[in-house]
C-alpha positions in Angstrom: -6.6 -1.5 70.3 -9.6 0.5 71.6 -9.3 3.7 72.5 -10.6 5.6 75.4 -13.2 7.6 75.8 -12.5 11.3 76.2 -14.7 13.3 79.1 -17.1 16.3 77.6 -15.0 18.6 79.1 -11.6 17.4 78.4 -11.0 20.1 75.6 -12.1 22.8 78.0 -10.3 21.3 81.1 -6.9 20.7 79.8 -7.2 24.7 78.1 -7.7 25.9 81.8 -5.2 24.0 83.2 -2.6 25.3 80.6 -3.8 29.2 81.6 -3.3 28.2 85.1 0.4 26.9 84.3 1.0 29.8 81.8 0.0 32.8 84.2 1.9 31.1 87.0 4.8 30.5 85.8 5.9 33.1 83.2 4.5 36.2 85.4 7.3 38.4 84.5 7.2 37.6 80.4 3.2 38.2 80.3 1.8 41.4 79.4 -1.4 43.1 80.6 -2.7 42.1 76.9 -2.5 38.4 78.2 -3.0 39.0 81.6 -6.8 40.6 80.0 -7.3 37.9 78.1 -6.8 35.2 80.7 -9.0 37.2 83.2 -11.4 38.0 80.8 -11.6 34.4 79.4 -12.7 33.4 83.0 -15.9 35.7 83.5 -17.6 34.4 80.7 -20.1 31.5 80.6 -19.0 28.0 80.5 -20.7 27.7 76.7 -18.9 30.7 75.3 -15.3 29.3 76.9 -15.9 26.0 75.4 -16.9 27.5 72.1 -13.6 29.5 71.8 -11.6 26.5 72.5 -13.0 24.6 70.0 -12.4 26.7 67.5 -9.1 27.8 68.1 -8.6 24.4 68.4 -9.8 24.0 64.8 -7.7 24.2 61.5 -8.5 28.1 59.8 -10.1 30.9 61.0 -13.4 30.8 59.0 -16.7 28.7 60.7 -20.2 27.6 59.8 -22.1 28.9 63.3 -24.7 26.1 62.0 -22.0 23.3 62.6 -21.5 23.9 65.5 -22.2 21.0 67.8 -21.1 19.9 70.4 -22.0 17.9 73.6 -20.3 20.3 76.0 -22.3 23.7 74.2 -25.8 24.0 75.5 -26.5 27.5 73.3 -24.0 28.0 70.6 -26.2 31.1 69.5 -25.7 32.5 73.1 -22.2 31.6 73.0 -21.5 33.2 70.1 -23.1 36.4 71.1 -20.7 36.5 74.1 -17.4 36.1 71.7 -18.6 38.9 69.5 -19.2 41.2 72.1 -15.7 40.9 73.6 -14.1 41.0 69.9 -12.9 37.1 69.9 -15.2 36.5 66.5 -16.1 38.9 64.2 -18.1 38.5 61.2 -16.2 37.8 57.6 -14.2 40.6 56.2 -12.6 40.9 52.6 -9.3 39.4 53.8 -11.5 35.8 54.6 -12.4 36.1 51.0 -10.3 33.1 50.1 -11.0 31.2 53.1 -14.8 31.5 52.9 -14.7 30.5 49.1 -12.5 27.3 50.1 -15.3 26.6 53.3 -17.5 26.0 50.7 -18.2 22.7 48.1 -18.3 22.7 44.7 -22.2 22.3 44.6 -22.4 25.0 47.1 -20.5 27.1 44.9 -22.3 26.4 41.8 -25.7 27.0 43.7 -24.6 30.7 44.6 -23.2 31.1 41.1 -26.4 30.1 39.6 -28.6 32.1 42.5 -26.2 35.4 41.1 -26.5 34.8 38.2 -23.1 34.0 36.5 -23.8 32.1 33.2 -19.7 31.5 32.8 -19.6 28.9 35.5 -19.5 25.2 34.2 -20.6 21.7 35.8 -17.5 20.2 34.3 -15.3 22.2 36.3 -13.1 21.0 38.9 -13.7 22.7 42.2 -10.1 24.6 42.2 -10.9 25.7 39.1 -14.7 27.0 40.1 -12.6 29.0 43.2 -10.4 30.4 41.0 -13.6 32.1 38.9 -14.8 33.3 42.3 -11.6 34.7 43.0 -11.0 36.6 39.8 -14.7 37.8 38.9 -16.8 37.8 41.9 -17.0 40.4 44.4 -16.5 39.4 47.8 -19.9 41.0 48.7 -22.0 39.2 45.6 -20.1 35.9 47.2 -21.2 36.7 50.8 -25.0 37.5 50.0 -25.2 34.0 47.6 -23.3 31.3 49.7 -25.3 31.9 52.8 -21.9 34.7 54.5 -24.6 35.0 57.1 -24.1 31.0 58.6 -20.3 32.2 59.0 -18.2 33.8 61.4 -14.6 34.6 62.3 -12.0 34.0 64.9 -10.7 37.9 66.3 -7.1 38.5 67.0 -5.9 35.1 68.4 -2.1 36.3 69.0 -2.8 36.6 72.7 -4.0 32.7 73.0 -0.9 31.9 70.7 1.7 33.1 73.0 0.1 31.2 75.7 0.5 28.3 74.2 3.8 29.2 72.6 4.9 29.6 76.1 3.6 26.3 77.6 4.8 24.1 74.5 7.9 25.8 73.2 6.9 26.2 69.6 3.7 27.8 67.4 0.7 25.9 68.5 -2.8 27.1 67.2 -4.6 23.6 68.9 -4.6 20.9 71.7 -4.1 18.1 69.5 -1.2 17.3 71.6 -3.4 16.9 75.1 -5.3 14.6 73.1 -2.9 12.4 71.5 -1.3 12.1 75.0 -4.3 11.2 76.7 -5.8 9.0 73.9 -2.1 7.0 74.3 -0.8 8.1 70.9 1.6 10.4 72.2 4.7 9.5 74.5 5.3 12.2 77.1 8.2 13.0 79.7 6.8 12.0 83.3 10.4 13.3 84.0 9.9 16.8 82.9 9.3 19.6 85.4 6.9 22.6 84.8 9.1 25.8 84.8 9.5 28.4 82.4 11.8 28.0 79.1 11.3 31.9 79.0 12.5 34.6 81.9 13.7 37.5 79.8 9.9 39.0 78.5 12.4 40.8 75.1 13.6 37.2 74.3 10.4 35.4 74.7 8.2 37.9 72.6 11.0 38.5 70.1 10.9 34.8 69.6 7.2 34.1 69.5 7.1 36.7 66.6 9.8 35.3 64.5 8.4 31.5 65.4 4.9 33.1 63.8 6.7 34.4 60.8 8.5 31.3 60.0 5.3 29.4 60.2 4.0 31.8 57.7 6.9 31.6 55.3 6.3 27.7 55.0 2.9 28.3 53.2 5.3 30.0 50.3 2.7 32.8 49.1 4.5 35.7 47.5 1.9 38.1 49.5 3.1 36.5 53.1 6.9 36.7 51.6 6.7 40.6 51.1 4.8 41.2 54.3 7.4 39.5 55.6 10.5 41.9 54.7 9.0 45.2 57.3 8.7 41.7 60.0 12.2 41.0 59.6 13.6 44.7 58.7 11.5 46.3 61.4 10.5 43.2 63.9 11.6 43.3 67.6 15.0 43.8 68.8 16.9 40.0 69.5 18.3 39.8 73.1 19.3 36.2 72.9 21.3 33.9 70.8 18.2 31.8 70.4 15.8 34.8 69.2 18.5 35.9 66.9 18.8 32.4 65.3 15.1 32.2 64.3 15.2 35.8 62.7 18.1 34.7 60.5 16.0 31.7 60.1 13.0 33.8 58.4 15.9 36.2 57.0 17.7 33.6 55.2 14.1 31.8 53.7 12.8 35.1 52.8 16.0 36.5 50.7 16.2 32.9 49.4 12.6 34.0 47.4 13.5 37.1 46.5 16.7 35.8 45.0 15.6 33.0 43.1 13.0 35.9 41.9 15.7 38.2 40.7 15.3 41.0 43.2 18.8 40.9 44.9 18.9 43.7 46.7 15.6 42.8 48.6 17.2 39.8 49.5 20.8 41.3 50.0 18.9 43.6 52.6 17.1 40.8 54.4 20.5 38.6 54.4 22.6 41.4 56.2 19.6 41.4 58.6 20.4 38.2 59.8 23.5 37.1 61.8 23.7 33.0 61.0 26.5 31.5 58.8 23.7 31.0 55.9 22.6 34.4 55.7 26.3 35.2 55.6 27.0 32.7 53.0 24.4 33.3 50.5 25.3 37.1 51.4 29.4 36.8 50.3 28.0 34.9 47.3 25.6 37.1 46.0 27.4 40.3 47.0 30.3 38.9 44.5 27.6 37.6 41.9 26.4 41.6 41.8 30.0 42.7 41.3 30.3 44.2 44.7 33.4 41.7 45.2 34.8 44.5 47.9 32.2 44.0 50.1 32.1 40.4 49.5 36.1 40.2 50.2 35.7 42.5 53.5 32.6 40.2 54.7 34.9 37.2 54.4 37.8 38.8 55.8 35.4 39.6 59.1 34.2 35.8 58.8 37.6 34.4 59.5 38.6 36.8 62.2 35.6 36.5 64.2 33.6 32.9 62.3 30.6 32.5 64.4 30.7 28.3 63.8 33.6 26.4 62.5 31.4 26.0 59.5 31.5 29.4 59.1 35.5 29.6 59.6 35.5 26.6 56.6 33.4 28.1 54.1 34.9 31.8 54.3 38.2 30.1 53.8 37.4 28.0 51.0 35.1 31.2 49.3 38.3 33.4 50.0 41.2 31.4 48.5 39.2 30.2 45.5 37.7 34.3 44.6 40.8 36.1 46.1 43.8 33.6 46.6 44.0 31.7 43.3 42.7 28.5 44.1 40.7 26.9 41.6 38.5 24.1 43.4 37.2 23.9 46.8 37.8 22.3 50.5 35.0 19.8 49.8 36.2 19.0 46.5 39.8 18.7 47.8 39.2 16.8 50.2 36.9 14.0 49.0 40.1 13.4 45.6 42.8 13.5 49.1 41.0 10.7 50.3 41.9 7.1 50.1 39.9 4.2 48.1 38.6 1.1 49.0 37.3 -1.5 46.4 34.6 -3.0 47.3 31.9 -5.5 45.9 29.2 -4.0 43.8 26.6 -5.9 45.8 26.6 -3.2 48.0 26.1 -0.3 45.9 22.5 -0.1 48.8 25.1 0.2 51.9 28.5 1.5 51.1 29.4 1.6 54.8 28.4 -1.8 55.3 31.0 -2.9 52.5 33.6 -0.4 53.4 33.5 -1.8 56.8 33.5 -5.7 55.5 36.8 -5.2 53.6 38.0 -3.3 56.9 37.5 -6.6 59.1 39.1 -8.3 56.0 41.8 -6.6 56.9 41.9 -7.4 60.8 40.7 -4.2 62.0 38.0 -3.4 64.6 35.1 -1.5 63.0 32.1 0.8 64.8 29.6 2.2 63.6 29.7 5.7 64.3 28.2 8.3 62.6 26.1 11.3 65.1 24.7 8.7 67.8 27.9 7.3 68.9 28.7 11.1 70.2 25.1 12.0 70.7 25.4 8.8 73.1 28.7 10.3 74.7 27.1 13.5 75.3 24.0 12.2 76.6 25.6 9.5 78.8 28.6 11.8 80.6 25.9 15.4 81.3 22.9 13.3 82.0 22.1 14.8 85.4 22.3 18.5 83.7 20.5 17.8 80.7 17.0 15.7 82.0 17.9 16.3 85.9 18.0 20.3 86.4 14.6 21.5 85.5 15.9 21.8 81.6 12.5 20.4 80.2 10.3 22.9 80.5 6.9 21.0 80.0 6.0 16.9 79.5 5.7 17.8 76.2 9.7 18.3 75.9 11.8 16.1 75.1 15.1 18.1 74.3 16.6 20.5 77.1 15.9 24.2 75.9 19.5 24.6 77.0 20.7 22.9 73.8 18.0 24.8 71.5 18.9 28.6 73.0 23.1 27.6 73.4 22.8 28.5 77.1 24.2 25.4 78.9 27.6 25.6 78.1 27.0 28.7 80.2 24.5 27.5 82.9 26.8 24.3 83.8 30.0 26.1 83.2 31.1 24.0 86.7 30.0 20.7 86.0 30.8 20.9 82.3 34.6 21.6 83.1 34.5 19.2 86.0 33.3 16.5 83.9 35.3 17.0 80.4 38.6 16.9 83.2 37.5 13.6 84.1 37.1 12.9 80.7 40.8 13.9 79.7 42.4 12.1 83.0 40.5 8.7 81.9 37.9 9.0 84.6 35.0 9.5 83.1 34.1 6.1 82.3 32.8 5.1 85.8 30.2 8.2 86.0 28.8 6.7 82.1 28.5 2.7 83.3 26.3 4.6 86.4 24.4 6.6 84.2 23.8 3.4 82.3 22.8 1.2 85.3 21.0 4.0 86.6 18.5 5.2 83.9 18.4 2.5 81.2 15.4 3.0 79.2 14.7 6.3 80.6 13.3 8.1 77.4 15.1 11.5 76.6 15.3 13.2 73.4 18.9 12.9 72.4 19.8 9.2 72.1 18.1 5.5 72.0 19.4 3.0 74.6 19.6 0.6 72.1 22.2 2.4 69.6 24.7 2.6 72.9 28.0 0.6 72.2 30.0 0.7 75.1 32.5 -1.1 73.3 33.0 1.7 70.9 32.8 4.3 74.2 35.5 2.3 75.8 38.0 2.2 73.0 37.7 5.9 72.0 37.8 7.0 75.6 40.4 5.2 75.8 42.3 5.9 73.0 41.9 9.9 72.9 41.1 10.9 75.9 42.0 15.0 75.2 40.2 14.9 71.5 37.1 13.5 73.0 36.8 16.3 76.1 37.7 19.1 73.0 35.0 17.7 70.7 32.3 17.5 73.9 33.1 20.7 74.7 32.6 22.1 71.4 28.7 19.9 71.7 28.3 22.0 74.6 28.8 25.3 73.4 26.7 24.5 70.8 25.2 21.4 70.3 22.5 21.8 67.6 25.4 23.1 65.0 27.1 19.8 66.4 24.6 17.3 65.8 25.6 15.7 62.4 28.1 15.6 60.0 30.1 13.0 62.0 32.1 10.2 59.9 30.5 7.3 59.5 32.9 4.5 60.9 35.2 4.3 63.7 38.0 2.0 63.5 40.9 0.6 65.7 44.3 -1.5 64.7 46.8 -2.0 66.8 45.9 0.5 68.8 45.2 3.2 67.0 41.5 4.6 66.4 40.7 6.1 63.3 37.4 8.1 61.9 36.1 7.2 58.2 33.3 9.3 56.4 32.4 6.8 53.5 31.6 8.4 50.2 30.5 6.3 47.0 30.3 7.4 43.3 28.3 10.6 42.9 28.6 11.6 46.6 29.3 15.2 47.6 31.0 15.9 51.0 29.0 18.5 53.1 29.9 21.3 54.9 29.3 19.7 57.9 31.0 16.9 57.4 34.3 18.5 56.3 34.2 20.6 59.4 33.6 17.5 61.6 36.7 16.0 59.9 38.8 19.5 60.2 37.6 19.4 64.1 38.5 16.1 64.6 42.0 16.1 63.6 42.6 19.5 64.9 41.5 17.5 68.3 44.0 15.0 67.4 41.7 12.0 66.1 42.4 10.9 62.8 39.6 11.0 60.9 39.5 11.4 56.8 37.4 10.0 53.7 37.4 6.6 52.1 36.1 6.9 48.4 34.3 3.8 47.3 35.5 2.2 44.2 32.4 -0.6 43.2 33.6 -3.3 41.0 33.8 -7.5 42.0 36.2 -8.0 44.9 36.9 -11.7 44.4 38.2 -11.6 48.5 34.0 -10.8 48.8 32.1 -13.6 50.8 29.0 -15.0 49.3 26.5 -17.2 51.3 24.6 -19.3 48.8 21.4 -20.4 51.0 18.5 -22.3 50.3 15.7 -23.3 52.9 12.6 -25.4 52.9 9.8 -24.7 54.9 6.1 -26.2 55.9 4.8 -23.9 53.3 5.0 -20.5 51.3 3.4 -18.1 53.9 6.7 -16.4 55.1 4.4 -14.9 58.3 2.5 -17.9 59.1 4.4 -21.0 57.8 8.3 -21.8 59.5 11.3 -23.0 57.9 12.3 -26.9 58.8 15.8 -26.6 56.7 18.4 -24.3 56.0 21.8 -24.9 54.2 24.3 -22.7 52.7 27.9 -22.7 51.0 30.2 -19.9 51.5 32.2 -18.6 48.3 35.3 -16.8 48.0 37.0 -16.1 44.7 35.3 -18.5 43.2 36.1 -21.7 45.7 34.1 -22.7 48.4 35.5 -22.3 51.5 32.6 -23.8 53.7 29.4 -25.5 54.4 26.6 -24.7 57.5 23.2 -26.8 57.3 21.1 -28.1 59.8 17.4 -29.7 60.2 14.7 -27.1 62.1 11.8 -28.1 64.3 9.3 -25.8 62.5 7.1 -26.0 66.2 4.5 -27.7 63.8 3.1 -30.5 61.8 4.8 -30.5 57.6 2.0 -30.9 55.3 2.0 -34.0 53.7 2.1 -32.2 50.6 5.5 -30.5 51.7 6.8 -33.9 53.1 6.3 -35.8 49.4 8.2 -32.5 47.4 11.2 -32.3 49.8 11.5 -35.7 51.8 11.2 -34.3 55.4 9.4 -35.9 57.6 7.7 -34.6 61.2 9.7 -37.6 62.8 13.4 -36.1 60.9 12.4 -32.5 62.9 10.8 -33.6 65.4 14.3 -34.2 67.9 16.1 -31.4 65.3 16.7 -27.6 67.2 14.8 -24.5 67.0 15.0 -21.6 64.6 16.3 -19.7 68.4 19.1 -22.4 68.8 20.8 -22.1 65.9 19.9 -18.4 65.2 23.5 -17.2 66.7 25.0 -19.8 64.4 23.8 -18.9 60.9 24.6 -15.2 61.6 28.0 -16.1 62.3 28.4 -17.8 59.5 26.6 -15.0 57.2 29.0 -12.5 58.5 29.8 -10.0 56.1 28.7 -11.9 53.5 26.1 -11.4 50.5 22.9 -13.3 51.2 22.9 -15.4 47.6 19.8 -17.6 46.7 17.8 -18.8 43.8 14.7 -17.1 43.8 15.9 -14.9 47.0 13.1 -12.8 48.0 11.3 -16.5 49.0 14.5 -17.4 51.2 15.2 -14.4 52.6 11.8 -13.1 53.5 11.5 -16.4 55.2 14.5 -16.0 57.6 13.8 -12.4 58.1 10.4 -13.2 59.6 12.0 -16.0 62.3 14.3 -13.6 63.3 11.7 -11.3 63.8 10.2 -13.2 66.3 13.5 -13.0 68.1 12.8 -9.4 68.1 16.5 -9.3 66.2 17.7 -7.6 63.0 18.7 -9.7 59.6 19.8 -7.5 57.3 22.4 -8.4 54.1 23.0 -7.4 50.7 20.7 -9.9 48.4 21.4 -11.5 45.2 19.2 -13.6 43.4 20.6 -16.4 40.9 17.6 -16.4 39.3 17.6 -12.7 38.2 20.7 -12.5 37.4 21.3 -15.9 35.2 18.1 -14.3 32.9 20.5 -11.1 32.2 23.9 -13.0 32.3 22.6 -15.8 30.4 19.1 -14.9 28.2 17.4 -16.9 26.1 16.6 -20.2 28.1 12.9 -21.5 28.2 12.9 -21.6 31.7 15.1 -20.4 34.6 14.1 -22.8 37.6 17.4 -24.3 39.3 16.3 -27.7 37.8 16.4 -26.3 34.2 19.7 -24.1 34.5 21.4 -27.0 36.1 20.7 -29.3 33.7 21.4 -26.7 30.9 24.8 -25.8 32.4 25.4 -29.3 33.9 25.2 -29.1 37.3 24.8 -31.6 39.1 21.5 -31.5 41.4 20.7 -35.1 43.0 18.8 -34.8 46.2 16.9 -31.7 44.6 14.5 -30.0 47.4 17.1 -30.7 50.3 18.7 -27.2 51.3 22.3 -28.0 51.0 22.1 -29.4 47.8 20.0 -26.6 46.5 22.2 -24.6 48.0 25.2 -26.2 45.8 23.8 -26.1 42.6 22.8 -22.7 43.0 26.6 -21.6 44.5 27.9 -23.2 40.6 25.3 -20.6 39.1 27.0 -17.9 41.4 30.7 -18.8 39.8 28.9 -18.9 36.4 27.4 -14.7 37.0 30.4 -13.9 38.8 33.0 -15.5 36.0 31.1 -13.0 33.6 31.4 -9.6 36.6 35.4 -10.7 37.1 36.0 -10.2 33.0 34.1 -6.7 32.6 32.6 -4.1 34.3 28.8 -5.3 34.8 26.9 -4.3 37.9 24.2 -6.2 40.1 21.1 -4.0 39.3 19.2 -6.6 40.1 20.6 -8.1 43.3 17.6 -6.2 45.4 14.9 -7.5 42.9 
């Protein structure tokens, strides 16, 4: 696809029009140091704008003036001038040292070596090694005056443009890579947004630009940016909002992680207590008790349960307390995960536990969803649609989730329609409002769910089924949705009425915090909900759909399939037979016609791949896609329901594969040779369903072997 062709001034254009937006709308949050630089920024020339623009909009802070070229700059020179006279570029100081030695290349650097003087450098050297000489035994001075310091300049003190854009986008920006990749068609954005301010209280929105800043920092892990960051933190602005106060205990909590792991505790005891979110508090209790202080550990816990700021909170100063204080000698998590019930199921699905835990659930005649976080995300999205995407919430076409949910403030904005709504949800009302919503805005993007994962089915039945539970977990979303995001079980299930939530956990699995909570909050709203430990071994009651294919040729993306059979196995019997002649939509190679007997005149009256596509996946069901060779067969019917634009996804085992580590030793392990070794019998060879036969006896052959001992399926993806 061909791109379009941006307009010279379409850096400088789109920077204006995000001043414009800026200094109308957030008038009461702007200070006169922004209000300068936006009234500055518009009496001088057109060059010297475009110029700053460019290179803010550029990665560092270090340029070569001589670069600079661009269609939209007349007099870079002139420009320049202009910047360095109001104090937006400087020239290099000792703190660009670094960055001015990484500007440069390695021949560069050698050149200024050799110009200097310095007989240790070596050709040989890799350039990070070359900038670590630099670095160590060069002056910053001897540096400048050798590798042409003159040709570079500086960006000034940007922290006024960062703001404005912090403002207009919601998060640290340094460029307008975002305009771009919108206009160039790259990036999606929200026609349904409307340009308002995410920020009214000034305290909040500086108070969370600074701490937004730090964090960006802290991600570049330098010790020097971790130790400037403690008088930040210790000393930074005073948090007026939850939403502030969550990103200082977000740099709190990263910071005293470094120190920690570093041995100085109390550095990072000091920048734990700083911050007010359940991990600061964790790693707080922990290391206060590590260091001895187990009083104050024991009277931080003791505040944790009488006032827990989250449920996971509540969980983990409960589990920390009665395991230090009360006796206990293993945890919720671990509790939990040995309370719950197992399932055997097949070892072909060691690659999707869910997927077999819910197979040996319909096996047992029960209903099964699944669930996970977009089944409620869904619910959520569905039933406070209007207040979420419909109430000026998105702040800028750039957003895609309500600021409500990111700053916890629209449980208390919509306190009316929220309580209005979860009613309806309690008296079994609530389900009319969601089918309008549905016929109303399908396919409307939004940040919170896909259309496509919606299961009204699933909707239905738990509406129906729990009316109160439902309302007290969407309340709980509501009040705070981004600690309620995950952690959800994975399956939903209903029998005979009764619906039930499963969290699926397979050897070596550890339940998370999150997870247990969801569990302890959905049965304290009255929906069963628990863990299902997977137990993989052979499950003779598994389904196995032996399949075998031919085609007009081996090109799975070009070529089409003209046959398919397959044999379903159970316990070692099979239980039935699908096959059925393809119209590949083209002529068989004559080649093809001679090796498998199928002629154009066989398929030429014979369905299409689309008219029986409802019927093979019925008969797959939750079976394990079995063939000889299976990549061949599978990648095949993958790619024809592809063009459907539909899904085909199973558990694979390949006969092939697995015969040469059940059975080594033969010469050669085509289906012709292990038939007639094992003696099988294989008349009509090349014809799907007999294929398909011979290779279902090679099935009972690995699967006799897997019933008598404890061997896994390693290979069934290979």
């Amino acid at each position: 696809m061909k791109l379009p062709v941006l307009p010279v001034y379409y850096y400088h254009d789109h920077f204006t029009e995000m001043l414009d937006i800026v200094n109308d709308t957030y008038g009461s949050v702007l200070t006169d140091r922004h209000r300068a630089f936006i009234t500055t920024f518009a009496t001088v020339s057109k060059d010297a704008q475009c110029l700053l623009i460019r290179m803010i909009n550029r990665r560092g802070n270090i340029f070569r003036q001589s670069a600079f070229r661009y269609a939209e700059i007349s007099n870079a020179g002139r420009a320049i001038a202009e910047l360095r006279a109001l104090g937006y570029v400087r020239s290099l100081a000792d703190s660009d040292y670094a960055s001015f030695i990484i500007c440069h290349g390695k021949e560069a650097l050698m050149k200024g070596g050799k110009d200097a003087g310095l007989t240790d450098l070596r050709t040989s050297w890799a350039k990070g090694k070359v900038v670590e000489y630099y670095l160590a035994n060069v002056s910053f001075e001897t540096a400048y005056h050798h590798c042409g310091g003159d040709d570079f300049i500086a960006l000034g003190d940007t922290a006024p443009v960062e703001f404005l854009l912090y403002l207009y986008f919601g998060k640290t920006e340094r460029d307008l890579k975002n305009f771009a990749l919108r206009d160039l068609g790259i990036l999606r954005t929200n026609k349904n947004a409307n340009l308002s301010a995410r920020f009214t209280d000034a305290e909040e929105a500086h108070a969370s630009f600074h701490y937004s800043r730090l964090l960006d920092r802290l991600a570049i892990k330098s010790e020097v940016t971790f130790r400037a960051s403690i008088s930040e933190i210790l000393d930074g602005p005073e948090c007026t909002t939850d939403y502030a106060e969550e990103l200082k205990s977000s740099a709190a909590h990263r910071a005293g992680q470094f120190f920690e792991k570093g041995g100085e505790k109390q550095i990072a005891i000091q920048l734990y207590r700083a911050g007010s979110s359940f991990d600061c508090n964790e790693r707080l209790t922990r290391l206060l008790y590590s260091t001895g202080d187990k009083k104050g550990s024991e009277e931080l816990l003791r505040r944790m349960i009488d006032d827990p700021a989250s449920d996971d909170e509540f969980v983990f100063a409960n589990d920390f307390y009665a395991r230090k204080f009360n006796g206990r000698r293993t945890g919720l998590c671990t509790e939990l995960l040995r309370a719950g019930h197992t399932v055997t199921v097949d070892d072909s699905w060691r690659g999707n536990p869910e997927a077999g835990v819910a197979g040996v659930m319909r096996r047992q005649s029960r209903t099964v969803f699944y669930a996970e976080n977009r089944l409620w995300h869904c619910l959520f999205g569905l039933l406070f649609w209007e207040e979420l995407f419909e109430s000026g919430q998105l702040h800028s076409s750039f957003d895609w989730v309500p600021h409500c949910l990111k700053d916890k403030s629209f449980a208390r904005l919509f306190a009316r329609e929220i309580g209005s709504k979860l009613s309806g949800v309690s008296s079994q009302s609530a389900l009319a409002l969601i089918l309008r919503t549905i016929a109303g805005k399908w396919g409307t993007p939004n940040g919170l769910f896909a259309w496509d994962h919606i299961d009204m089915d699933a909707i239905r039945l738990l509406l129906a089924a729990h009316p109160g539970g439902v309302s007290t977990i969407l309340r709980l979303m509501s009040e705070d949705f981004r600690a309620m995001r995950d952690g959800f079980p994975d399956l939903m299930t209903e029998f005979k009425g009764e619906v039930a939530f499963l969290e699926v956990k397979a050897e070596g699995d550890a339940v998370r915090r999150n997870q247990l909570t969801r569990l302890r909050q959905l049965s304290s709203a009255g929906i069963t909900a628990g863990i299902v430990r997977v137990d993989f071994r052979f499950d003779p009651d598994q389904e196995y759909v032996v399949v075998d294919i031919e085609t007009t040729g081996s090109w799975s993306n070009g070529d089409r399939v003209t046959e398919i059979g397959a044999v379903k196995i159970r316990n070692h019997e099979v239980v039935d037979e699908w096959t059925s002649l393809i119209n590949p939509q083209r002529s068989i190679p004559a080649a093809i016609t001679r090796l498998t007997g199928i002629t154009n005149a066989m398929v030429r009256d014979a369905p299409l791949f689309a008219e029986i596509a409802d019927s093979f996946m019925q008969f797959m069901g939750d079976g394990i896609f079995v063939a000889h060779n299976v990549n061949f067969d599978y990648g095949f019917l993958s790619s024809e329901y592809e063009r459907l634009e539909r899904r085909f996804r199973f558990p694979k085992l390949c006969t092939c594969a697995t015969m040469r580590r059940q059975f080594p030793g033969h010469k050669s392990y085509s289906l012709a040779n292990l038939c007639d070794v094992h003696d099988i019998d294989l008349k009509g060879h090349h014809r799907a369903l007999c294929d398909a036969r011979a290779a279902a006896h090679l099935l009972n052959l690995i699967n006799g072997k897997r019933d008598t001992g404890p061997a896994t399926l390693a290979e069934e993806a290979a």
